[in-house]
N, C-alpha and C positions, 0 to 999 in steps of 0.2 A: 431165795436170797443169793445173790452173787459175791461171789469172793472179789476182794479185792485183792490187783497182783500188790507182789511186793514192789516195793521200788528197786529199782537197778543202776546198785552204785557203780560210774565211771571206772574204768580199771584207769588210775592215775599213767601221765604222758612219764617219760624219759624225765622230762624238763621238773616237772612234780615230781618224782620220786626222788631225786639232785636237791632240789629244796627242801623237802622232807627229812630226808638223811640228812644233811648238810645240819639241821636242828635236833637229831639225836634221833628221828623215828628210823628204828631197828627192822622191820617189816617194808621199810622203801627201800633200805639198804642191801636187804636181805633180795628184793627183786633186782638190784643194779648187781650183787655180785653173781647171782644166777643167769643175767643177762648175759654176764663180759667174763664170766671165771675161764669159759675153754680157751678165750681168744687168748687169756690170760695167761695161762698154763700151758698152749702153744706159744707164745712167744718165750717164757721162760727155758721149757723144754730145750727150743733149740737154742738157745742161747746158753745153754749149761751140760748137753747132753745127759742129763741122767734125769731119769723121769722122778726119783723119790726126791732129790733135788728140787728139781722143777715143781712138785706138791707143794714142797715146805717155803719157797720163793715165792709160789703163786698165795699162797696164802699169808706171807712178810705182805705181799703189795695190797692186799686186801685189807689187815691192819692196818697200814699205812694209809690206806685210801680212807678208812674211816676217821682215823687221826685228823686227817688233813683233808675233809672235804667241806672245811668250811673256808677256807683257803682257795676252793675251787671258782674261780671269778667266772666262768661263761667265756672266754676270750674265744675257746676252741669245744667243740664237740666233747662232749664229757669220756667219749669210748677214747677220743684222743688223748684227752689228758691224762686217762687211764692206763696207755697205752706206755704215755712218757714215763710215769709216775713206775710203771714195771722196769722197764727198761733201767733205769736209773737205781733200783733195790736192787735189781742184777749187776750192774757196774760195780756198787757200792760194794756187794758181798764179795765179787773180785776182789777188791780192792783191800779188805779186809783179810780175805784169804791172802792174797799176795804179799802181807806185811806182817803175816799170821807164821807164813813158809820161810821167808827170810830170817824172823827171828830164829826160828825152828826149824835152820836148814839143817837136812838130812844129807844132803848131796845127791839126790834127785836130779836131772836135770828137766828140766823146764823146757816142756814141748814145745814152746819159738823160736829156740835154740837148733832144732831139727835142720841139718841142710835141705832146702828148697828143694821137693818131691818126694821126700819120705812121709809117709802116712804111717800113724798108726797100727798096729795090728788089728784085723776087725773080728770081732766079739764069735764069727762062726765061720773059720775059714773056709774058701773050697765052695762057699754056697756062694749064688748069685747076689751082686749087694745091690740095693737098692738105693735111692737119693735120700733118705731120712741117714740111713749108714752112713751113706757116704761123707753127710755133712757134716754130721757125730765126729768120723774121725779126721775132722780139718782139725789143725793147731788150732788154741785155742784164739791166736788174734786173728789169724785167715778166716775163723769161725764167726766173730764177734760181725766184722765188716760185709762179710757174704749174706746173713742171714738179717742184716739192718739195714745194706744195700739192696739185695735182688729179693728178698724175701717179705721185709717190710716196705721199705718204698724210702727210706731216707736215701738225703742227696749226700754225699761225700765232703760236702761244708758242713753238715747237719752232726753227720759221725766224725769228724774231724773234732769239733765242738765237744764230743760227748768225751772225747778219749784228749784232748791234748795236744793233739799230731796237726800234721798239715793233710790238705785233701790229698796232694800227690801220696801221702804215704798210703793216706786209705785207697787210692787207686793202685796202689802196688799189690796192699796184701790182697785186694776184691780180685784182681790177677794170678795172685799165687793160686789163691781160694778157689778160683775157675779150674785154671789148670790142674790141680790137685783130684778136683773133683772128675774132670774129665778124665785123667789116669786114668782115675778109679773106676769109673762108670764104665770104662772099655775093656776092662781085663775082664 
């Protein structure tokens, strides 16, 4: 007698696991956030410099994402929408910090404030710094536009949008951001 095989179920597409989850299955969900978590927690990372940060953001955008993936229409590539959908949990918790800080000013000042070529102090002086450093210790707006412009791939209308500003300004600070980093990169 021969056995018969078992059948072999389909590993569900992108597009099927976005519908599935989209209706509450927690096992399609579970595959899209394993799919996109690093791309995820890379974009946060540098977007916040601190990695336990970038944890606790990457996983805001993942609740969020399940919140609101019924909401997800197809317009754009789901890793895209996913992509906006972080970016914008980052913005948002600036934006909460920054009105968190002003109530609760300390007298701190506020690293924008920086005259144009002061950097940071870096985390191990004296040692060779590399480009993940170096990006780390941009201000944090030179930061914001560097890593949305030459990193992610948005246009300077696109971050103007996200932030309020005009492109010219995003083209200033993506300028400071170059040159800051070139300093740095050369010492």
């Amino acid at each position: 007698m021969q056995a018969t095989p078992l059948p072999v179920m389909p590993t569900p597409s992108l597009a099927d696991d976005v519908a599935l989850a989209a209706r509450g299955d927690r096992r399609s969900f579970e595959r899209l956030y394993r799919a996109h978590v690093d791309k995820v927690f890379t974009l946060c990372a540098r977007m916040v410099g601190d990695r336990m940060r970038a944890e606790e953001l990457t996983q805001d955008v993942f609740v969020r994402a399940w919140e609101k993936l019924a909401q997800f229409r197809g317009d754009s590539a789901f890793g895209t929408w996913l992509h906006r959908l972080a970016v914008n949990v980052v913005l948002n918790e600036r934006q909460v910090e920054k009105r968190r800080r002003e109530r609760h000013d300390d007298g701190i000042e506020d690293m924008d404030a920086l005259p144009h070529g002061e950097l940071r102090p870096l985390p191990v002086p004296g040692l060779s710094i590399d480009l993940e450093a170096a990006i780390a210790s941009l201000p944090p707006g030179a930061k914001k536009v560097f890593v949305l412009h030459d990193v992610e791939g948005y246009t300077h209308e696109e971050i103007a949008g996200m932030f309020g500003v005009t492109a010219g300004g995003c083209k200033a600070q993506l300028h400071r951001a170059r040159m800051l980093l070139r300093e740095a990169l050369n010492r």
